[in-house]
N, C-alpha and C positions, 0 to 999 in steps of 0.2 A: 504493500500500500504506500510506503514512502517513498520508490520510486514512482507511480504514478503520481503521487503529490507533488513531487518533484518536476514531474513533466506536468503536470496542471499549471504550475506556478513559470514556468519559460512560456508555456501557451499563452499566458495571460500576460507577461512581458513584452514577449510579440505583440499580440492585437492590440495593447497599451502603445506600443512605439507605432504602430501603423494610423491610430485613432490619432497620436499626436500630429502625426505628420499632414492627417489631414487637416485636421483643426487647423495646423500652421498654413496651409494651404489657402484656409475660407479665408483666415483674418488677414494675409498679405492682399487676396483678392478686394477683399472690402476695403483698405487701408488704401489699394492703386487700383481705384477702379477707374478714375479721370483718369492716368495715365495709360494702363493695359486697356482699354478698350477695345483697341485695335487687335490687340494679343489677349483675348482671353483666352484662360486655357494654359496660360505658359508659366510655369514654376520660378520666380523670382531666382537671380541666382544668388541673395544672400542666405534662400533658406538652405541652396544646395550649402554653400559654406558653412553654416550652421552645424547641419547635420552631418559633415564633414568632421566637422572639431567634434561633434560628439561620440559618435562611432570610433574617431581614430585615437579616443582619452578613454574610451569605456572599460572598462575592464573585462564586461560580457562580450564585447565587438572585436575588441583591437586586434586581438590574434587572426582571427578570420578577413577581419577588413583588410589587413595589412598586405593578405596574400592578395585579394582582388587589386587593391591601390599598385603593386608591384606588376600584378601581370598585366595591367592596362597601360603601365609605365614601362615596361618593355615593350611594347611596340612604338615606342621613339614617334608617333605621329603625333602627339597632345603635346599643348602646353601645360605646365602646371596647376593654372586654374581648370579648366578641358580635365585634367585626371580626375580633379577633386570630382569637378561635377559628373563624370558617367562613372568614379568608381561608387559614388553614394547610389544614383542610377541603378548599375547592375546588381549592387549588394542589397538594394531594397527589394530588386525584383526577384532575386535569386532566392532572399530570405521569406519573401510571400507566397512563393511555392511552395519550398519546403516545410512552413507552416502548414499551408493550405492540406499538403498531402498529409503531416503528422494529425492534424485535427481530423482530416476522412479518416483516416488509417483508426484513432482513438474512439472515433462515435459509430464504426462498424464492428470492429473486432470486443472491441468494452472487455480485456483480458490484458495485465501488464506485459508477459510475452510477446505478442503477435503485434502490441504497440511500441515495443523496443525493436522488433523488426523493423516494421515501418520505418523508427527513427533512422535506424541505418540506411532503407529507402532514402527517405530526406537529407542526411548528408551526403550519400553519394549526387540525387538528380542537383543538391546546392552546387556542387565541384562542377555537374555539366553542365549546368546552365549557365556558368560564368564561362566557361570552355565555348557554346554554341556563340557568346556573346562577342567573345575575342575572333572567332570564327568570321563573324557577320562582319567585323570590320577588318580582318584577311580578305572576303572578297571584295569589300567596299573599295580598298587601295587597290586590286586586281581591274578592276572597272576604271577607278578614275585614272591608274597610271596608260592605261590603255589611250587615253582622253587625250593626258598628256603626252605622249610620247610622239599624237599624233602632230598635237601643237608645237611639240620641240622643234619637229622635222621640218614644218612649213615657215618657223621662226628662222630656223639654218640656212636654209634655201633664201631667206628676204634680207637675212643682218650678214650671214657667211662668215658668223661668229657664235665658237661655240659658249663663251658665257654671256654675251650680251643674247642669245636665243633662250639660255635655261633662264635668264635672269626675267624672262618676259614670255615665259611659258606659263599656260593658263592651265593652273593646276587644281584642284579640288580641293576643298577644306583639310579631307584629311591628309596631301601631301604638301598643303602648302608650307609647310614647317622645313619639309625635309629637302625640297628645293631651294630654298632659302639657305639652309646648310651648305649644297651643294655648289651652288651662287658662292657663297663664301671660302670655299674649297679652292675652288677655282679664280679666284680676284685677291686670296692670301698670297704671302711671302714663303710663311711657314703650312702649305698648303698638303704636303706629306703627311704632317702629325696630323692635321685636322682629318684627313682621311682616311687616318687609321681610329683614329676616336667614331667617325661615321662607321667605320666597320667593327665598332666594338659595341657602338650601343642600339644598332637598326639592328634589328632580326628578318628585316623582308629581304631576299637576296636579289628581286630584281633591282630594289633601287642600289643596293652595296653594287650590281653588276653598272649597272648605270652610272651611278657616281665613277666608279674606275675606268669607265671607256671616255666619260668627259675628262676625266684628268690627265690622263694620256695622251689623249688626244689634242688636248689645250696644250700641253707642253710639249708634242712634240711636233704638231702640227697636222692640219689634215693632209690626206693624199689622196690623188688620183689611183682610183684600180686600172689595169687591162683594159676596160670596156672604156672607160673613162669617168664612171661613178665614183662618188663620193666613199672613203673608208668611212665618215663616221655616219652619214647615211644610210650606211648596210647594215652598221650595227646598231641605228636607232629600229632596220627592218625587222633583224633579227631577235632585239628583245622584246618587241611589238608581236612577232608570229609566239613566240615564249608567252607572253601575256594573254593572249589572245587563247593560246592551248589550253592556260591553267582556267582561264574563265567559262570554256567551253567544257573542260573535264568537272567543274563543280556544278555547272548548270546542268548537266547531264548526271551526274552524279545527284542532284537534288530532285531531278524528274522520274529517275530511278527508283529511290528511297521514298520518296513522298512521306507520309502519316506513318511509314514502318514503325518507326523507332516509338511511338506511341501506344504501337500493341500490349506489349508487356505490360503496360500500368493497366486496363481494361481490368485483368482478372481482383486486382486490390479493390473495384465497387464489384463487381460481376460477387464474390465471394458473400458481398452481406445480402444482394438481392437472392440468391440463388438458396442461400441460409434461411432469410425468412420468408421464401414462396415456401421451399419444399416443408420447412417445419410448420406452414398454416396449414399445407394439404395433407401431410403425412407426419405427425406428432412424434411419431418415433425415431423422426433421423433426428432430432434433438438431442438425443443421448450421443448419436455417431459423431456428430458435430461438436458436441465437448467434450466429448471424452478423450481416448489417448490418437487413436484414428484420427481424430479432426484434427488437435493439433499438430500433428506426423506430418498430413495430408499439407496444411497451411503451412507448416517451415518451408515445405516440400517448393509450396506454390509461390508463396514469396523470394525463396532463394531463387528460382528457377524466373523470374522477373527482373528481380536486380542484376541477376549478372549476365539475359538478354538485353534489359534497356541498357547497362555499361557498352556490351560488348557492341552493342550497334551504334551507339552515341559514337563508342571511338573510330569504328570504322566508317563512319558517314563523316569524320568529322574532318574537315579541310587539308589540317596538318597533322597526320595520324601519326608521324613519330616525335617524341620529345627529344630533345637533344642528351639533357640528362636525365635517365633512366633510375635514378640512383633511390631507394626507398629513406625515406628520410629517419623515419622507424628504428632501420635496421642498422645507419649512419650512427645513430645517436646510441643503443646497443652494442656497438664494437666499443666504444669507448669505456665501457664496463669491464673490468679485466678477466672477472670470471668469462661472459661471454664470451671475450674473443680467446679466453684460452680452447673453452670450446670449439669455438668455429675451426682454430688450428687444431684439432685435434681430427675434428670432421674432414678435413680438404687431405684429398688422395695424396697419399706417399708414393705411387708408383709414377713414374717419369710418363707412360704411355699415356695414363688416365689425365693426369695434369694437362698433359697437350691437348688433351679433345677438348676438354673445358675451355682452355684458355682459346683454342681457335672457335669453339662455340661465340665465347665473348666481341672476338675480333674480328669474326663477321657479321657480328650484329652492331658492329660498329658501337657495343656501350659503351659507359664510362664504368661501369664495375669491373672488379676485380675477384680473383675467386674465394678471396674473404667475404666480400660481399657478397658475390654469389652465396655461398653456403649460411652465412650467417641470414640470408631471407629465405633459404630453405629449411630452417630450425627455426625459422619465426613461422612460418605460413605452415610451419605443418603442427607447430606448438599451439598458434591459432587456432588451425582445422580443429585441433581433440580435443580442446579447452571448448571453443562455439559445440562440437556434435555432442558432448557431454551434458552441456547445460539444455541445447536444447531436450536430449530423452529426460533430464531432470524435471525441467518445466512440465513437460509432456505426462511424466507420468504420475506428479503430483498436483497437476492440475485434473487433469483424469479420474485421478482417485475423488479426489474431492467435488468433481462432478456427480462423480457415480454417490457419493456418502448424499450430496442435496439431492438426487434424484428421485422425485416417485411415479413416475412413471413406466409405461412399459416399453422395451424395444420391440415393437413392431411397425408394419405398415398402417396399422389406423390410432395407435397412442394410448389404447385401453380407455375406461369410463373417462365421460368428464368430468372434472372435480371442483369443488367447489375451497374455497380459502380453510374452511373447517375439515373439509375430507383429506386439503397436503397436512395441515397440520399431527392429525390423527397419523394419520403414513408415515412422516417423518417420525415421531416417536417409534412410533412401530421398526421403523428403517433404524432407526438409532441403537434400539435394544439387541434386536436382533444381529446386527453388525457387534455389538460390545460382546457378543458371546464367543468365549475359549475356543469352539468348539463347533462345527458346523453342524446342526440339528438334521435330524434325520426328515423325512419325508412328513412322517406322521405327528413328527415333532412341529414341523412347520406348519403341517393345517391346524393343528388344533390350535397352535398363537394365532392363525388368521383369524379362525370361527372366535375366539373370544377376545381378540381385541377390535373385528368384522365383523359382528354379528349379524348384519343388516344385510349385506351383499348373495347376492344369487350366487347358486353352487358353480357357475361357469365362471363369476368373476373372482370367486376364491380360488379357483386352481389357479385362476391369472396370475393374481396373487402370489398364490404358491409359487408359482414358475420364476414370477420375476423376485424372490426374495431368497429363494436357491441360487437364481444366476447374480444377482448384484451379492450375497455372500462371494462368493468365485472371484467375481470379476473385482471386486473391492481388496478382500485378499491376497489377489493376485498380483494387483499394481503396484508392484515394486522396482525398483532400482535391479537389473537382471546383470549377469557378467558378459551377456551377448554385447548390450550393451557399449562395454568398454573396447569389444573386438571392433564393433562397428566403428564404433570414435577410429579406437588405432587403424583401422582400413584408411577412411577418410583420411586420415593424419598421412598414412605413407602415400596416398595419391597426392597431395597438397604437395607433399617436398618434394617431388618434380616438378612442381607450376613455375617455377624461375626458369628452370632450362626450359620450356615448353613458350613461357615470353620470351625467350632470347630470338627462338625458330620464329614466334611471330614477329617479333621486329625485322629478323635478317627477310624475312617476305615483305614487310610492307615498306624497310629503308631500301628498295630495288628502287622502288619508284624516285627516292627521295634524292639516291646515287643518279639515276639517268637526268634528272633536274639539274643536279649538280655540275654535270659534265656538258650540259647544254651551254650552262651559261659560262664552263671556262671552255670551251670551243670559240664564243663570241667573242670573247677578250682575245683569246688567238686570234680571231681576224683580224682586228683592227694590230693586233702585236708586229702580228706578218708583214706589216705594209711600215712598219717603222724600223730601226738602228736597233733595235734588240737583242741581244742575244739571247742563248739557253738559259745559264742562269738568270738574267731578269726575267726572263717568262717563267719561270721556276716561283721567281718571287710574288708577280702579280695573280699567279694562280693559285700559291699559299694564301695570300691575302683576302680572294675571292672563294677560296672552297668553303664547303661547311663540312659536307663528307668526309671528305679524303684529306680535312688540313693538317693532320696530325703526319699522317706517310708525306706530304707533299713538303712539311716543315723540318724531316728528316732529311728529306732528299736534297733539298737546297740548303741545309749545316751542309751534309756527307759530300756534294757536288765536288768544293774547290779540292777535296784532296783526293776524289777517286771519282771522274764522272761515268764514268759507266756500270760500274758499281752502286752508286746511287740511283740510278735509273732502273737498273735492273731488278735491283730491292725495292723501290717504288712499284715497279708491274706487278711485282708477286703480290702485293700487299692487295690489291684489287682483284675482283673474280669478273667484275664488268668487263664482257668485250672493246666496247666503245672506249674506257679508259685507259686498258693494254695495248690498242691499236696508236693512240693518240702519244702514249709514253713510247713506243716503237718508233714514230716518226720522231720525237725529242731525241734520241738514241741517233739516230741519222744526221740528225744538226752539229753533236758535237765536232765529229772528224769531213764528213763526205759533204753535205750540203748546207745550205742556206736553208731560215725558216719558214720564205715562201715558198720555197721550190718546196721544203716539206708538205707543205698543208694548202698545197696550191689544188687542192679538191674538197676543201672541206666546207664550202659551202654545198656544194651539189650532195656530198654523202652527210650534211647537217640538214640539209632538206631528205634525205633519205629516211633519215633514222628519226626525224620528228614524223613521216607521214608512219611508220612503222611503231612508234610509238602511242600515235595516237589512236591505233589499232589497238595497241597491244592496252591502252587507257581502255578501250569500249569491253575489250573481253575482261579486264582483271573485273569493273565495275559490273558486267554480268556474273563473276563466280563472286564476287563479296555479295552480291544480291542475293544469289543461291543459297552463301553461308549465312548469310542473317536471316535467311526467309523462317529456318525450322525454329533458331532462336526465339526469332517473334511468335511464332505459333506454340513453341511448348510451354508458355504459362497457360495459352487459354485449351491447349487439348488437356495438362497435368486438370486444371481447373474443374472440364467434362469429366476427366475420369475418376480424381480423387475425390468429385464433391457432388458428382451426379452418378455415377454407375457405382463406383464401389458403395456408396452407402442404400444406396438400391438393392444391389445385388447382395450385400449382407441380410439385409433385412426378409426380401424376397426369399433365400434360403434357409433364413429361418423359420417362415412362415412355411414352406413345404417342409421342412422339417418336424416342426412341430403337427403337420397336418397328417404324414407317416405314421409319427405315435399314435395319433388318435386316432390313428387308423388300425393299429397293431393290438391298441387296449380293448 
């Protein structure tokens, strides 16, 4: 009871902080009504500040706010007022959700267990709805740099200057910040540092690729190609067809998906409608539905929703891999010395095993390491059998203490109807007979019925009878079993492979993330090609511009000056991408034999190649992530049909033919 007192008491913090915020709303409205006329409707932006200063002082907010206020401020397109005001924005909306689902979740289920689920519901859909929100403004800058890129090119063409063109490109709200940067980049002294600072605090990689083809280009000038086109015209073409791809793969990818990712929540109301149809038309699945069954069935259905709605939130969602992978949990954990004496005690002593692990790691491009590997696989699986524990705990003393308030029967029509005086009578009767050593015999049992039932017809005392034989059983039975503990321990050992099983998923979904990667340092090599360059500065601007590969490429350009082909060589191995081996093979050819246009003097006609092949290869992945998410979405609402419409059917039904046999046999 003190945890739901507890969750009562946050519920009512919430809709307190939401009623305030309106109220703040009416009275700015009424206080500038002569001025907002024009703008009703629009949130003052001293209340956004306001509530700004008070979320980021709260003591109940700040830890959570702080993470929203950071991920908004990594994407480097806000100013700092612009942060204040959408991260109170997303954290309000985020937090009205997750309200909203915990109070359904609370006035359906009315049981502390199945409401502590939900909670976990509500912090996970809080995490994605900040996630869809950062999302939404990944493709907003996809759109509007599209806008700009195009304005750059016809600014190029009329000034025949690359910063008096960015400086007078019509950019959108959310890049006009970073054009401005770039403007500055390009018209500094110290124009190097400033563009390394642009590539340490932008996370979007087309503007890092854009800002390094205007600074190059500005300082080394532009050039005539072959045909007699512009170099840096080709490369405003090429990250425009780049822009253009990513916006056509999420528009397609959002026509795909549609309403999916919304299935999973369906069975959280479906669960109380379906509870109170079938218990008004059939009284006896009341007992199934509380009992130990019901709650089994509901972990079952709940679990089996959180981690379809996760799984498809991640995979719909724009930027499906994180850079850092790393569990903050399991970070904070190693620091504990018992733990990590453990974890070293966990990680393979044999040289073979150590290698597969660590090449596991190192194609999945993480930042972990196989301490942390293994220290989240003794977290997640110490998890698993701690959660499966508690749940059979919950399950079977909530169960029991269904069956102990229980008076009625398990059947398909629920036995007499009873009046407040007829549970009362039951109940004692249930109580006495439950306190007995000793389970009474047959004949024992009728005669408690007949004199503490005097009243009832001889059909409804055997009912009687039957149901105070089986609630003895069933009540005495519901204990804490050692099956139990095997089942936890199963769970527990599937758990401690789910780290190496997210490794496999990431090294499939950073493919995508790697062929992006290599697009955009192909287009820096074009415009590279047509300048004084050598190997290693093209070494350097493609460390500068990787996000993939910067770790090998910042190897390879230290290892260059004292062994270049050596470094090159170990750079290929490091990548399993064809396109990136091919690309390090011509680099390999510049050092002794050719020049760098004669190297990649086809790499526009095979970068038009390998985009139209790509964008193939875009339609099919987003047909099998469709296939893989389709069953996720649907098995909360088939678990739903079968744990909470057939099975408690088919129990009851078989008992009813059962019972119908006996009395057939007496």
């Amino acid at each position: 009871m003190m945890v739901f007192l507890l969750i009562a008491i946050v519920l009512t913090a919430i809709f307190g902080i939401s009623w305030i915020v309106v109220s703040e709303r009416k009275k700015a409205r009424a206080r500038m009504s002569g001025i907002r006329s024009k703008r009703s409707g629009v949130i003052p932006l001293t209340t956004y500040l306001r509530w700004f200063k008070r979320l980021d002082e709260s003591f109940l907010t700040r830890g959570s706010f702080q993470k929203v206020k950071t991920r908004i401020g990594d994407l480097s397109v806000y100013s700092a007022q612009e942060i204040q005001v959408y991260a109170v924005r997303v954290y309000v909306i985020s937090v009205s959700c997750s309200a909203a689902l915990l109070a359904a979740g609370a006035l359906i289920f009315k049981d502390v267990f199945s409401t502590l689920l939900v909670l976990l519901y509500a912090i996970v859909m809080n995490n994605v709805i900040v996630g869809k929100q950062v999302d939404s403004v990944h493709y907003r800058l996809l759109k509007q740099l599209s806008t700009a890129l195009s304005s750059l090119r016809l600014n190029y063409l009329r000034l025949n200057s690359i910063s008096q063109a960015i400086a007078e490109t019509e950019a959108g709200n959310s890049l006009r910040r970073a054009f401005e940067d770039i403007s500055a980049i390009l018209s500094d002294v110290d124009g190097k540092k400033k563009l390394d600072e642009f590539y340490a605090k932008t996370p979007f990689k087309l503007l890092c690729t854009l800002a390094g083809v205007c600074y190059i280009l500005n300082n080394a000038g532009d050039s005539k190609l072959r045909d007699g086109s512009s170099n840096f015209l080709q490369a405003m073409g090429m990250l425009a067809d780049e822009v253009n791809l990513e916006i056509r793969r999420i528009t397609l990818q959002k026509a795909r998906f549609g309403m999916l990712e919304y299935l999973p929540i369906v069975p959280l109301l479906a669960i109380g409608v379906i509870e109170g149809f079938f218990t008004s038309i059939i009284p006896g699945t009341s007992v199934l539905y509380h009992g130990m069954i019901g709650y089994v069935s509901r972990v079952v259905i709940l679990l089996a929703s959180i981690i379809g709605y996760t799984v498809i939130v991640r995979v719909n969602s724009a930027v499906s891999v994180k850079k850092d992978d790393r569990n903050p949990l399991v970070m904070r954990a190693l620091r504990a010395p018992w733990f990590a004496k453990l974890v070293d005690e966990m990680i393979p002593k044999k040289s073979f095993k150590r290698l597969r692990k660590l090449r596991a790691i190192k194609g999945a491009l993480s930042m972990t390491n196989l301490r942390h590997l293994y220290g989240s696989k003794i977290m997640y699986a110490a998890a698993a059998f701690l959660f499966s524990l508690v749940c059979f705990f919950f399950a079977v003393q909530l169960g029991k203490q269904f069956i102990y308030d229980n008076v009625r029967e398990v059947s398909l029509i629920g036995g007499e109807k009873l009046t407040a005086k007829d549970i009362q009578v039951r109940r004692e009767l249930d109580r006495y007979y439950l306190s007995l050593p000793k389970m009474p015999t047959e004949n024992e049992t009728k005669n408690l019925v007949q004199a503490r039932l005097p009243d009832l017809q001889a059909y409804d005392q055997d009912a009687q009878l039957k149901r105070l034989m089986e609630k003895y059983r069933s009540y005495h039975n519901a204990y804490f079993k050692w099956w139990m503990v095997a089942v936890s321990f199963g769970i527990a050992c599937a758990f401690y492979y789910l780290p190496e099983l997210l490794l496999r998923a990431r090294s499939a979904l950073l493919k995508t993330e790697s062929e992006e990667d290599v697009l955009q340092m192909q287009t820096l090599i074009s415009i590279l090609m047509n300048t004084s360059c050598d190997t290693l500065e093209t070494l350097y601007w493609l460390m500068k511009q990787s996000r993939v590969h910067k770790n090998a490429l910042v190897d390879a350009f230290h290892e260059y000056p004292s062994n270049p082909d050596l470094a090159l060589n170990r750079l290929k191995v490091k990548s399993v991408l064809p396109s990136f081996r091919r690309m390090v093979d011509k680099l390999l050819l510049t050092i002794h034999q050719i020049r760098l246009d004669e190297a990649f003097s086809d790499l526009v006609s095979e970068r038009e190649h390998v985009m139209r092949i790509r964008e193939i290869a875009q339609t099919s992945t987003l047909n099998k992530k469709r296939g893989m998410v389709s069953p996720l979405a649907m098995a909360p609402l088939v678990l739903t049909a079968v744990l909470y419409i057939l099975v408690p059917l088919g129990i009851l039904g078989f008992r009813e033919f059962k019972n119908a046999l006996q009395q057939m046999n007496m």
